[in-house]
C-alpha positions in Angstrom: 21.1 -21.6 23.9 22.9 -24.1 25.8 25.8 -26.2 25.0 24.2 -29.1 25.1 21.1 -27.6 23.2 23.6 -26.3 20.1 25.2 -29.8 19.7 21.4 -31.6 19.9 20.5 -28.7 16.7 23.6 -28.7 15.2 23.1 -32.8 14.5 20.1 -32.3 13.5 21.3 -30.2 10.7 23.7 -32.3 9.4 20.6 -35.1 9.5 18.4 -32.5 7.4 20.7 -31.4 4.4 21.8 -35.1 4.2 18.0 -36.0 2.7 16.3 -33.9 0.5 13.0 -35.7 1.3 13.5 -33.4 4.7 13.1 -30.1 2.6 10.0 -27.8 2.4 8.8 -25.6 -0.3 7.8 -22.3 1.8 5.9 -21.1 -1.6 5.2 -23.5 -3.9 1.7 -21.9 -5.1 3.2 -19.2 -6.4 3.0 -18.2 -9.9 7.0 -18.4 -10.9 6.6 -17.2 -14.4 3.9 -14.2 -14.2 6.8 -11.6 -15.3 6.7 -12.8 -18.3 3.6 -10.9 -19.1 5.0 -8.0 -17.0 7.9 -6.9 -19.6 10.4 -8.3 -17.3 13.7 -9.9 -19.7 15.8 -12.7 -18.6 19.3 -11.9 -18.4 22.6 -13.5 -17.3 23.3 -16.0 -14.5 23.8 -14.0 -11.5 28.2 -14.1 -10.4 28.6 -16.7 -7.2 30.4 -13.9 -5.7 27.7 -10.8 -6.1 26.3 -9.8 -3.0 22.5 -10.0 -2.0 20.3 -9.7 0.8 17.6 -11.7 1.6 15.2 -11.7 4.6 13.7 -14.3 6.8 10.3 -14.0 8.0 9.9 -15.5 11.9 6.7 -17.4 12.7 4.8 -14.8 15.3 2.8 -15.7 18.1 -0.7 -14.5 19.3 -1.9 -13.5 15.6 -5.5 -13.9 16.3 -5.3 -11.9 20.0 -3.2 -9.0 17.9 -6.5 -9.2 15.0 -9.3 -8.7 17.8 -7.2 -5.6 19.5 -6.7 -4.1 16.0 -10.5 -4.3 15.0 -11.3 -3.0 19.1 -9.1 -0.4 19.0 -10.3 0.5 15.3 -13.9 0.3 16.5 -16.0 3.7 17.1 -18.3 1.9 19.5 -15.7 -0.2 21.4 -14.3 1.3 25.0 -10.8 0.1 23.3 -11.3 2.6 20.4 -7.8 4.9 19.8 -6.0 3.1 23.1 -3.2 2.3 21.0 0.0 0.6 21.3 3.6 1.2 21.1 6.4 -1.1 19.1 7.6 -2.8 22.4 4.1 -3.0 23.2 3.6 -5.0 19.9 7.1 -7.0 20.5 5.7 -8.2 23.5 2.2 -9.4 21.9 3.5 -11.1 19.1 8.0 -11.6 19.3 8.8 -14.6 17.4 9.3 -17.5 20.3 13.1 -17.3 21.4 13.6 -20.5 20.0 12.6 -19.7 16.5 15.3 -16.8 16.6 18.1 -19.3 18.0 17.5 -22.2 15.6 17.0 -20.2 12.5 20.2 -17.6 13.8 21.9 -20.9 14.4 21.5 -22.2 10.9 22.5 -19.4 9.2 25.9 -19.6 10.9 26.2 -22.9 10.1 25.9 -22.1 6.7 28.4 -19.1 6.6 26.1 -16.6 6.6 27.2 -13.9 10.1 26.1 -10.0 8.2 22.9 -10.9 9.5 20.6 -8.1 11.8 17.3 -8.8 13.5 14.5 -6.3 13.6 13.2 -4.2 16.6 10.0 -6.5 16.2 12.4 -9.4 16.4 10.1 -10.5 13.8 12.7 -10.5 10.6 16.2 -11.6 10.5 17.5 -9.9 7.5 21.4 -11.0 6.0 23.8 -10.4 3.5 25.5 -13.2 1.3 27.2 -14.4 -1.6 24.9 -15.8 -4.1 26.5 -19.2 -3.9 25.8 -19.3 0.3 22.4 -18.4 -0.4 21.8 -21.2 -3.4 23.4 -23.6 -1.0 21.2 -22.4 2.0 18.0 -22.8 -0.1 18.3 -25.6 -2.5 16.6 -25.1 -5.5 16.9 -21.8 -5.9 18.7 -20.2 -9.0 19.8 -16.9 -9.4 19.7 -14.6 -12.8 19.5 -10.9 -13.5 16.7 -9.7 -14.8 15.9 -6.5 -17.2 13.0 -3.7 -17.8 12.5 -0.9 -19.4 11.1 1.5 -16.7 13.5 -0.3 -14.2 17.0 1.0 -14.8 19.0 -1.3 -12.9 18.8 -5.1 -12.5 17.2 -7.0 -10.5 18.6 -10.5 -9.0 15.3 -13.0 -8.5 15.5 -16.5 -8.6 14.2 -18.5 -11.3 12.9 -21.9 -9.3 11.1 -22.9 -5.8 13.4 -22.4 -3.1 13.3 -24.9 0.0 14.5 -25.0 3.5 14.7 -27.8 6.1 11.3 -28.8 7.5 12.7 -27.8 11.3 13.6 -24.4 9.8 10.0 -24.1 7.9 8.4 -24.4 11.1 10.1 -21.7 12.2 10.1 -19.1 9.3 6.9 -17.9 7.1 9.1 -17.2 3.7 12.4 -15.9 2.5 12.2 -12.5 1.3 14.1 -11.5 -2.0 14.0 -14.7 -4.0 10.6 -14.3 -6.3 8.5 -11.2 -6.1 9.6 -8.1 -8.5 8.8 -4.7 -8.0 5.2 -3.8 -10.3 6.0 -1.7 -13.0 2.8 -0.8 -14.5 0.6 -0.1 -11.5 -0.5 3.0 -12.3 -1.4 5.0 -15.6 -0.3 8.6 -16.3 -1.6 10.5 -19.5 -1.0 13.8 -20.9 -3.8 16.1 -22.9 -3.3 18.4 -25.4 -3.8 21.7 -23.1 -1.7 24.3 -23.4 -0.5 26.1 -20.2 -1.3 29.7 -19.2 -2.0 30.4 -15.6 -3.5 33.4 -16.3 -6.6 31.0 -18.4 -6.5 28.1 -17.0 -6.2 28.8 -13.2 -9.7 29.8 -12.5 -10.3 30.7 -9.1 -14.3 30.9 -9.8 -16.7 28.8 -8.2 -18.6 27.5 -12.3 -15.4 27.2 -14.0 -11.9 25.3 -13.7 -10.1 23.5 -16.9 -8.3 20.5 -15.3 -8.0 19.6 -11.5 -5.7 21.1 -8.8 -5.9 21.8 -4.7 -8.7 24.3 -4.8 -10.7 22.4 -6.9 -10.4 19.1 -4.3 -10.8 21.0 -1.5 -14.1 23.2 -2.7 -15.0 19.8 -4.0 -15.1 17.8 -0.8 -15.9 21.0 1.6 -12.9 22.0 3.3 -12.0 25.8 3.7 -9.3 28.0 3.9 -9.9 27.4 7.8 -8.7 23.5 7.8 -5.0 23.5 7.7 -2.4 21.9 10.5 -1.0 23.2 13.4 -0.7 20.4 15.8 2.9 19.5 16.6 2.6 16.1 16.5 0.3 15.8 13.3 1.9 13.9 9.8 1.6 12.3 6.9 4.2 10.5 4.0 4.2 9.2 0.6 5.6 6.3 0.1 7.6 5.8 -3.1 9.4 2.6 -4.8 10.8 2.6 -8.7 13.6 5.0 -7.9 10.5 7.4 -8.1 12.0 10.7 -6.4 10.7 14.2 -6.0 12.0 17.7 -6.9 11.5 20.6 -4.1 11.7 22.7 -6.6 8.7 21.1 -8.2 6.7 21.2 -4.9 7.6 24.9 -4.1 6.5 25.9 -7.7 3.6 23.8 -7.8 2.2 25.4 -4.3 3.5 28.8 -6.1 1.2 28.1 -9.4 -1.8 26.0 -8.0 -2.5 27.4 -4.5 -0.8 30.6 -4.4 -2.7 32.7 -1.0 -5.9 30.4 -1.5 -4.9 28.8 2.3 -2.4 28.3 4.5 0.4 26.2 3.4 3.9 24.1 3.5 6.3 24.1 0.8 8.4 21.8 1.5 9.0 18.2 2.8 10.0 17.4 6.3 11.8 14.8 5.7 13.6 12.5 3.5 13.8 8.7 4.2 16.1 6.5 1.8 17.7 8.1 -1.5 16.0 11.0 -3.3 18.7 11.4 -5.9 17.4 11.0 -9.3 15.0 12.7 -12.1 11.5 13.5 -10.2 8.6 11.1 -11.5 5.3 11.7 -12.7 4.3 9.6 -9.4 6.6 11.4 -6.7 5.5 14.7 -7.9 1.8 13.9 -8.3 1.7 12.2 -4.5 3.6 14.9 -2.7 1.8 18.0 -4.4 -1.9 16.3 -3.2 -1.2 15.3 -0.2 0.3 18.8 1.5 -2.6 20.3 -0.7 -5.5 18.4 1.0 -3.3 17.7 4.5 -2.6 21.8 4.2 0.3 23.0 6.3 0.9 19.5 8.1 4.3 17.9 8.8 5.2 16.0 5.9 7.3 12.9 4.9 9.0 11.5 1.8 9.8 7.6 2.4 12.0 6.2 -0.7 12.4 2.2 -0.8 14.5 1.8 -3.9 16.1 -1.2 -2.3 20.0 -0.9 -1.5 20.5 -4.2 -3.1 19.4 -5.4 -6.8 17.6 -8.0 -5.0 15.5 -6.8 -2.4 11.8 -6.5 -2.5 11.2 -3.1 -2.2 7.6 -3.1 -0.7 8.4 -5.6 1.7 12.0 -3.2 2.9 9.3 -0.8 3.3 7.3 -2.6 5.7 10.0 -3.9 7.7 11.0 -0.8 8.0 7.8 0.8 9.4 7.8 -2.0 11.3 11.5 -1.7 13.1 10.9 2.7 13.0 9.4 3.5 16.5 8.0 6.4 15.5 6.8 7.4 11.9 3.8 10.0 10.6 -0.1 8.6 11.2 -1.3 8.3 7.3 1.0 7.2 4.9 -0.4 7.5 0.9 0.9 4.2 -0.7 0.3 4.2 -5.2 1.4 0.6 -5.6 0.3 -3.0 -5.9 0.3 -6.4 -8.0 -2.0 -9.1 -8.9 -3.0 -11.7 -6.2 -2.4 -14.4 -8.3 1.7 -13.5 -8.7 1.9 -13.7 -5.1 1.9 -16.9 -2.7 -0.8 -17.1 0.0 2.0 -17.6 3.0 3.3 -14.1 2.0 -0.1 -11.6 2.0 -0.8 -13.8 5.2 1.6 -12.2 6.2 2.1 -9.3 5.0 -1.4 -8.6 6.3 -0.2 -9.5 9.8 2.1 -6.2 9.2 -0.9 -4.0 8.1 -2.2 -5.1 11.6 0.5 -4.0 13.2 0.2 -0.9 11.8 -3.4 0.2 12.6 -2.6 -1.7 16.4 -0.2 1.7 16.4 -2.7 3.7 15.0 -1.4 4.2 11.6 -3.7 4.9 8.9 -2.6 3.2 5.6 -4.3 4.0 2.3 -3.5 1.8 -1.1 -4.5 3.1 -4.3 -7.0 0.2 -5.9 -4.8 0.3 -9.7 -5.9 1.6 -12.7 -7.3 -1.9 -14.7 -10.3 -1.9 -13.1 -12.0 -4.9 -12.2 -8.9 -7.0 -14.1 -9.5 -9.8 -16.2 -7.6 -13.2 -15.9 -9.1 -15.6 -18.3 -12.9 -15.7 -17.9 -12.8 -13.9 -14.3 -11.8 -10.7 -12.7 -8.5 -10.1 -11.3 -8.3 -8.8 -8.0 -4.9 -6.8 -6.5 -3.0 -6.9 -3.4 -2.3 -5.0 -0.8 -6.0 -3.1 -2.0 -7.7 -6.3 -1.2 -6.3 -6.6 2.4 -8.8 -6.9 5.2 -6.4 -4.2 6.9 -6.0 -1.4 4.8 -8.2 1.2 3.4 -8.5 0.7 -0.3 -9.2 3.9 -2.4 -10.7 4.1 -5.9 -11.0 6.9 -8.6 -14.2 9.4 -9.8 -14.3 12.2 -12.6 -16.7 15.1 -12.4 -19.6 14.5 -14.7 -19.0 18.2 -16.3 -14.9 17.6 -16.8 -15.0 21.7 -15.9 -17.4 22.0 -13.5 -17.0 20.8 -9.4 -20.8 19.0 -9.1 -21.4 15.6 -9.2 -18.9 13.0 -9.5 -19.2 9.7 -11.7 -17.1 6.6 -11.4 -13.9 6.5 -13.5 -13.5 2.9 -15.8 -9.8 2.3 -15.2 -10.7 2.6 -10.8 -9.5 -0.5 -9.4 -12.2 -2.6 -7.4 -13.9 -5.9 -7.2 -13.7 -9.2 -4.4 -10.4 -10.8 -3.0 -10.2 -14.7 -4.4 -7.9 -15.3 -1.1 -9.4 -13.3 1.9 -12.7 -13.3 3.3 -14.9 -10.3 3.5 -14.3 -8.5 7.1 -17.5 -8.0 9.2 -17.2 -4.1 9.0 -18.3 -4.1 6.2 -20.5 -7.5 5.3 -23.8 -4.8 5.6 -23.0 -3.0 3.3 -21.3 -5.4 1.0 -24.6 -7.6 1.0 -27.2 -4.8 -0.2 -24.9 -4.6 -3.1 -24.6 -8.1 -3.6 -28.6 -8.2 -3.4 -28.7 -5.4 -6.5 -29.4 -5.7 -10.2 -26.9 -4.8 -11.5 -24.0 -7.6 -10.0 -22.1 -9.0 -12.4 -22.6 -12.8 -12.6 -21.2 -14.8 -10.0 -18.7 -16.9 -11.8 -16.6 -13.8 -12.5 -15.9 -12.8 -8.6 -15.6 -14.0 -5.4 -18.9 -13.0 -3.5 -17.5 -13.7 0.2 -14.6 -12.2 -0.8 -13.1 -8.5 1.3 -14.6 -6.0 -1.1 -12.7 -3.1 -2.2 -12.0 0.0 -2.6 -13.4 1.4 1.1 -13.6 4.8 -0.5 -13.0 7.1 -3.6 -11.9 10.3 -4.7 -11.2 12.3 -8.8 -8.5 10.7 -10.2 -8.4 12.0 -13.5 -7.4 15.4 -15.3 -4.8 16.6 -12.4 -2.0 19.0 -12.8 1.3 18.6 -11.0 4.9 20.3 -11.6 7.4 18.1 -12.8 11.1 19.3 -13.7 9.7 22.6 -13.3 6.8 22.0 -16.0 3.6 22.2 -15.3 1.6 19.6 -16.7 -1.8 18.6 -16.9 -3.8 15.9 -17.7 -2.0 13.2 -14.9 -5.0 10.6 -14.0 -5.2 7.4 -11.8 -5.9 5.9 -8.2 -2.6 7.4 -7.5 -3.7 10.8 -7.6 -7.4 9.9 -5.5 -4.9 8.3 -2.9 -3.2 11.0 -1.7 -6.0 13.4 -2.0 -8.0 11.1 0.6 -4.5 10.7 2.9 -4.6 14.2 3.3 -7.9 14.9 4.3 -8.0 12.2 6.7 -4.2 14.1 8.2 -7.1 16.6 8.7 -9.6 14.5 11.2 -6.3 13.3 12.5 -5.7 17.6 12.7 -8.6 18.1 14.6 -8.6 15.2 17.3 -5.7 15.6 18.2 -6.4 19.4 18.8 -9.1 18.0 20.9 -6.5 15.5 22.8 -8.0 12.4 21.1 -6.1 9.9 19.1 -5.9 9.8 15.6 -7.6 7.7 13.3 -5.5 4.5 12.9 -7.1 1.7 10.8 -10.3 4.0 9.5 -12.0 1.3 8.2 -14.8 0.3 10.4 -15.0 4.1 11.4 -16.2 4.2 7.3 -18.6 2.0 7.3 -20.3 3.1 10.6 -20.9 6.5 8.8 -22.4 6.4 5.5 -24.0 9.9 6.0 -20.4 11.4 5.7 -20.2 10.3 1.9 -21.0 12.0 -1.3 -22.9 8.8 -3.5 -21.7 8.0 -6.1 -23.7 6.8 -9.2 -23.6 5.7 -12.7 -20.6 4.5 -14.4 -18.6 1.4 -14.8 -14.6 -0.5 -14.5 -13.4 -2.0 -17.1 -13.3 -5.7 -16.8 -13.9 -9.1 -19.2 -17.7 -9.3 -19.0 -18.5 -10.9 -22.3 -21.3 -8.9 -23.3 -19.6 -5.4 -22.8 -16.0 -5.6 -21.3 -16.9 -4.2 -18.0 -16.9 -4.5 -14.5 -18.6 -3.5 -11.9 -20.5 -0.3 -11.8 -21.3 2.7 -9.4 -24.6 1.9 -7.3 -26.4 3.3 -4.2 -24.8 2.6 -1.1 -21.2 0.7 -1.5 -20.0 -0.4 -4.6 -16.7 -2.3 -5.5 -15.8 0.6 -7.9 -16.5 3.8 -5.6 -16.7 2.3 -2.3 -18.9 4.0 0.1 -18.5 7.0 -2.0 -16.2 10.3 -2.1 -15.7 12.1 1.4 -17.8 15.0 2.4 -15.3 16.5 5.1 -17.6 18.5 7.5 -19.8 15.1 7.6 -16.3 12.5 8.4 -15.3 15.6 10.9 -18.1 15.8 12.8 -18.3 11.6 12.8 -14.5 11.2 13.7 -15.3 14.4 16.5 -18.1 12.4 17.9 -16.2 9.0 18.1 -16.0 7.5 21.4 -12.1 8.9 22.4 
């Protein structure tokens, strides 16, 4: 910036912070107050001198080109399909404009804030302050701890509407670490009343199982002891927030117990990204153990987001983080999400622009749809974000209808699904969306948003799983969270075999879903839970998509030869 440049903006903001009528709310329609239903306490005023980080978002450029290269490259019938990009490709398309980094860097100096680093995307600035910098640097924001009882720290939020200058809101999208708290009751875990013996209760037959492990998945959704990795440069991670950790221990056991010589196998994780230092979870343990028992004997990752400061939001560290990592495994298994109404349109705007960036690398990222099924807020359903991105793949839950048997499949009523109130339903899938819409069995219009995206893209069982946990083995774990990393894995499989073949993998798998209905196990009968008045329900499981079961549970051999026969 030039001398004469940095005087010019340096009047300016003197002008700015001298009128408050010159301020901007970034996210005023957000719901302040929703964590008051969540369990989240109140504390004490936050010290002046405690030490947070927040992060500044950048306006990007060329959003709508980086949209129609996503959906081209994600498209089986487009010439563009799998010619993917690189992070500096993506800095290229969509950097920030070098002004918007030199005024907003510029204003943070100006306020005393210098521990500040900008992303490999240049497309975050993310600092470190004193909490009475940052309540000057944003008036009207307020600082307090807050308490939970799964949560065993605190976490710093603010309490009010922040602001910045209007020449600085044209320039940034929102400040990151003020309002959102981590979700603390995403997914559901229960425990039945089965008594562990290996010797009874791991069947091995074909007619008979009590409870659902890797062998059952796998015969399940037709994969053999033949489809396992090999390829070099195949991978996979969980992604974990809640100071939810794994044990290797648990993993080695649980491959010791559950999958013994049945097929080829890993027993251990690759790596380790962020802190993995505390008791294992329920959650941890459950994603890890699926997804190197359906992605058999592929490279595997454990990606922690804890936050290192009380007051970051640890989904969006996460994201940055993929973001600024040049390269990280192709299907990441993500068991978390909130309501759409606790979070402010500007920031799933963009947060979806980061899902794009994602599948524009070729990333394949899978959110579990929750475990409240439709959701019910007042007198309508409840939709939850990320799930109801255009740019993920959302995945939903089944149970077998014979609870020991490994036939048919049913649709579970705590599966997450319905319409997004905020975005509009993509055209890979408006088909298929529509001859659902045109059934008899819809719910009534007031209770959803019929041009909404529809979701979950596809399902998998999600109930009556063991795991290992501090070396126990324990049945009865059920949720989206345990169909999520059963589907990551087996897609780390058509991502196995194309790249054996020298083709790309699978990136953003949505459209490829919807283009191949054939490859799908229908699911039918059964209902969510939701606030219908005349039963409590949702929606139910029909022919063809439904926003319970998606387009159904995967037949492998079907996806394989589909993804095999895709265009690259």
């Amino acid at each position: 910036m030039s001398l004469i440049k940095a005087i010019i903006f340096t009047i300016l903001l003197a002008i700015e912070f001298s009128s408050a009528s010159l301020l901007h709310a970034l996210e005023k329609d957000q719901n302040l107050y929703y964590w008051q239903n969540e369990g989240w306490i109140k504390a004490d005023r936050v010290s002046e001198d405690k030490i947070i980080e927040l992060t500044f978002a950048l306006k990007q450029q060329n959003v709508k080109q980086l949209e129609d290269f996503l959906l081209q490259v994600s498209n089986p019938d487009s010439s563009l399909y799998g010619k993917y990009v690189s992070v500096e490709q993506l800095t290229r398309m969509i950097q920030p404009k070098d002004d918007s980094i030199e005024i907003v860097s510029l204003w943070l100096k100006q306020n005393d804030v210098n521990d500040c680093e900008l992303t490999l995307n240049k497309d975050f600035i993310r600092c470190t302050m004193k909490v009475e910098i940052a309540e000057k640097l944003l008036p009207g924001s307020n600082f307090y701890n807050f308490q939970h009882k799964k949560y065993s720290r605190n976490v710093v939020r603010s309490v009010s509407h922040y602001q910045v200058p209007n020449y600085i809101a044209e320039h940034i999208d929102f400040v990151g670490g003020l309002h959102r708290f981590p979700a603390v009751n995403f997914f559901k875990t229960k425990f039945e009343n089965i008594n562990y013996n290996k010797n009874h209760y791991i069947s091995h037959s074909e007619l008979f199982h009590i409870g659902v492990y890797p062998s059952v998945l796998r015969k399940r959704y037709n994969l053999t002891a033949d489809d396992v990795g090999s390829h070099p440069n195949n991978s996979q991670v969980v992604a974990q927030f809640l100071e939810q950790y794994f044990n290797p221990n648990d993993l080695s056991e649980f491959m010791s117990i559950f999958v013994g010589k049945d097929f080829p196998h890993k027993t251990s994780i690759e790596k380790v990204i962020g802190p993995d230092t505390g008791r294992s979870g329920v959650e941890a343990s459950l994603d890890t153990q699926y997804i190197m028992g359906l992605g058999a004997n592929i490279t595997t990752w454990f990606w922690s987001t804890p936050g290192r400061h009380d007051n970051q939001e640890p989904f969006l560290t996460w994201l940055v983080d993929i973001s600024n990592t040049s390269q990280v495994p192709w299907v990441h298994s993500v068991s978390y999400g909130e309501d759409e109404s606790t979070l402010s349109e500007v920031y799933m705007n963009r947060v979806n622009i980061e899902f794009m960036k994602t599948g524009a690398r070729g990333l394949t990222i899978l959110f579990a749809s929750g475990d409240n099924g439709a959701g019910c807020q007042g007198n309508k359903f409840s939709p939850n974000f990320p799930v109801s991105s255009p740019y993920v793949t959302g995945v939903g839950g089944t149970a077998f209808k014979n609870p020991f048997g490994s036939g048919e499949e049913t649709s579970y009523e705590i599966s997450g699904g319905g319409f997004s109130n905020l975005f509009l339903q993509p055209s890979y899938q408006s088909e298929r969306v529509n001859e659902y819409l045109k059934s008899d069995n819809v719910p009534p219009e007031q209770y959803f948003n019929k041009s909404g995206r529809a979701y979950p893209d596809i399902a998998a069982l999600s109930n009556h799983f063991w795991i290992v946990n501090n070396r126990i083995p324990v049945p009865g774990v059920a949720g989206t969270s345990a169909a999520t990393p059963t589907v990551a894995g087996i897609i780390s499989m058509l991502n196995e075999r194309r790249l054996q073949n020298n083709k790309p993998p699978m990136g953003f798998i949505n459209p490829f879903l919807y283009k191949n209905p054939q490859a799908f196990f229908d699911i039918l009968g059964g209902c969510n839970e939701g606030c219908l008045n005349t039963n409590d329900k949702g929606f139910c499981a029909e022919a063809g998509f439904d926003p319970v079961t998606g387009n159904g549970t995967p037949n492998y051999p079907e996806l394989l030869k589909a993804a095999m026969n895709a265009v690259n």
